[in-house]
C-alpha positions in Angstrom: 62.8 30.8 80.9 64.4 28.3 83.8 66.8 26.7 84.6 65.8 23.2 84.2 67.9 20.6 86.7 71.1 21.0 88.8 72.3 23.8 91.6 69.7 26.8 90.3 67.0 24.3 89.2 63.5 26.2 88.9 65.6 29.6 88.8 63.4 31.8 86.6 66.2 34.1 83.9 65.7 37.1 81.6 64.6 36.2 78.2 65.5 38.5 74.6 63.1 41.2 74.3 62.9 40.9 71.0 61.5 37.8 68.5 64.7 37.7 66.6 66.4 35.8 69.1 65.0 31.6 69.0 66.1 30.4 71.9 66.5 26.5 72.9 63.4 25.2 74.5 63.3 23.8 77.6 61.8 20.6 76.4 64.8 20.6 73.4 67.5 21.8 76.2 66.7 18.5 78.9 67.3 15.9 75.9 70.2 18.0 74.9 71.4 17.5 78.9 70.3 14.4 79.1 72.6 13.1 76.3 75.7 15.5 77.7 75.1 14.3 81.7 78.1 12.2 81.5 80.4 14.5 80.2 79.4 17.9 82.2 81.3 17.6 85.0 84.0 19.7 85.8 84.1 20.2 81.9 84.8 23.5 79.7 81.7 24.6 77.8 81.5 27.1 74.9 77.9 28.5 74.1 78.6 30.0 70.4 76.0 32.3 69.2 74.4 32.3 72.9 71.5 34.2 73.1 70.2 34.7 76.5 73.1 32.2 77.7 70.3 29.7 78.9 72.6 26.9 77.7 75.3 27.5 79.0 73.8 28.6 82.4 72.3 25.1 82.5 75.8 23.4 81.9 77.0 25.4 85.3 73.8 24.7 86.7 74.5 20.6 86.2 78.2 21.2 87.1 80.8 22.9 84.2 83.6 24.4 86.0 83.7 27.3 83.1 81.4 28.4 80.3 82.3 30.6 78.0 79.4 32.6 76.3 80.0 34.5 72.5 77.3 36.2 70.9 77.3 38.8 68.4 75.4 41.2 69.8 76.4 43.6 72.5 72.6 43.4 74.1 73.0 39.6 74.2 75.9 39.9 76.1 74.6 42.5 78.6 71.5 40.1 79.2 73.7 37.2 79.4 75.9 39.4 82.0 72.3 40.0 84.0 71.3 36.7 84.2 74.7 35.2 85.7 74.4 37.9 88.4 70.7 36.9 88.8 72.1 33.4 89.5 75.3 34.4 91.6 77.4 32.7 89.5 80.9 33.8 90.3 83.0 35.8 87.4 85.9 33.4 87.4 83.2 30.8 85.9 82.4 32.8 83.1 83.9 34.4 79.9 81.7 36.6 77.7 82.6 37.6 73.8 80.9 40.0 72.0 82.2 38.6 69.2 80.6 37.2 65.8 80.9 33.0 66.1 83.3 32.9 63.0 85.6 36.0 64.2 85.8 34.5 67.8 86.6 31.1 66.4 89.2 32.4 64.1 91.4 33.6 67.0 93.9 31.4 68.8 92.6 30.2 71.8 95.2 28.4 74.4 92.5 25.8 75.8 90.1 24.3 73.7 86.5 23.3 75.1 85.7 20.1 76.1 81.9 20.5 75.3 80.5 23.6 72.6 76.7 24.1 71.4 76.7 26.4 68.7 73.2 27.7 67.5 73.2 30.3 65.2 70.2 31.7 63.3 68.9 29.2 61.1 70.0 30.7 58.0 73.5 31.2 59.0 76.0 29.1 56.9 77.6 26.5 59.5 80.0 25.6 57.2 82.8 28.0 58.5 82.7 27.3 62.5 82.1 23.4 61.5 85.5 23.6 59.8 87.5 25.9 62.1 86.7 22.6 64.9 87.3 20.2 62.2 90.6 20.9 61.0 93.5 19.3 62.1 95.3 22.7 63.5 92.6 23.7 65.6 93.0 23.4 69.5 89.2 25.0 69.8 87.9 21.2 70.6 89.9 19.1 73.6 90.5 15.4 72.1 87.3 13.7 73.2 85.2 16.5 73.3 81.9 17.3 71.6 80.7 19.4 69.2 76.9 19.8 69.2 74.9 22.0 66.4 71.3 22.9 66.4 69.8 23.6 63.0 66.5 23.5 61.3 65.7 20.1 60.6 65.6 21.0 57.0 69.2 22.3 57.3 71.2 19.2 56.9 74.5 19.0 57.8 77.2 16.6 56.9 77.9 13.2 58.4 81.4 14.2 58.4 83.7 17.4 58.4 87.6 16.8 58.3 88.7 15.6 61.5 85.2 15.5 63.0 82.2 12.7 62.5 78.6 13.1 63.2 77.7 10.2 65.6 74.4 11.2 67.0 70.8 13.5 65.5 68.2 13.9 67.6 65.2 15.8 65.9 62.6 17.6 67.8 59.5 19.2 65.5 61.5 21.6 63.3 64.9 21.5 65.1 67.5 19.2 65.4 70.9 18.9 67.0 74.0 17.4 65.5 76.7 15.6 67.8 79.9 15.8 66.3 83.3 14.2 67.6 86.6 13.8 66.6 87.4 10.7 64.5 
């Protein structure tokens, strides 16, 4: 994997070992970019259910001032951990979880994100971390921020999820992402 466009453009980082981890092609993660270009900079990004933290690497890459990586899994996390020293990216630009996305989501957070991709595996039920960003409590989301979901194209999700609308699907082959902002 690389590191499609920005400061470490080209920069080759450390995939999963193993097949259980899908992670975001780079075809799927440049119309993703693409869409968010206007909103990265100097913005706060959360990559739920990260993986090898390509996405989020690529929003500091293109100019996030923080990302904040959560993944489940505690080799996830180490890998993610690699690849920012890899890159050089400096530790006061990063946050990592090793947290589950609805236990890390459930906590109280004292700045939301302006941008979050969450990609879970596809059979994970969205439902739960959709509302936690919907509701009218939550502070997880800033006020015109974004919440993007990949799924399986055959997942569908709803138009609309308490405070948050769906304004945008782009589908590529079997996957496709859901924009989501507040109404």
């Amino acid at each position: 994997m690389r590191i499609i466009a920005g400061e470490f453009r080209g920069r080759v980082i450390k995939s999963p070992p193993d097949s259980r981890t899908r992670p975001t092609s780079d075809r799927l993660r440049e119309t993703l970019f693409n869409v968010l270009a206007p909103r990265i900079e100097d913005s706060r990004f959360l990559d739920l259910c990260a993986g090898s933290g390509a996405i989020g690497m690529e929003a500091i890459s293109r100019g996030a001032a923080h990302v904040t990586f959560v993944d489940r899994s505690r080799k996830a996390c180490a890998l993610i951990e690699e690849n920012l020293d890899l890159l050089k990216i400096p530790e006061d630009q990063t946050d990592i979880h090793a947290l589950s996305a609805e236990n890390f989501v459930g906590r109280k957070h004292e700045v939301g994100w302006d941008i979050v991709f969450f990609d879970p595996p596809y059979e994970n039920n969205y439902a739960l971390v959709l509302f936690e960003f919907s509701s009218p409590e939550s502070a997880l989301l800033s006020s015109d921020g974004v919440f993007i979901a990949e799924h399986h194209t055959k997942n569908v999700l709803p138009d609309a999820a308490g405070l948050l609308r769906r304004w945008r699907i782009l589908k590529q082959g079997e996957t496709s992402l859901s924009f989501y902002e507040r109404k």
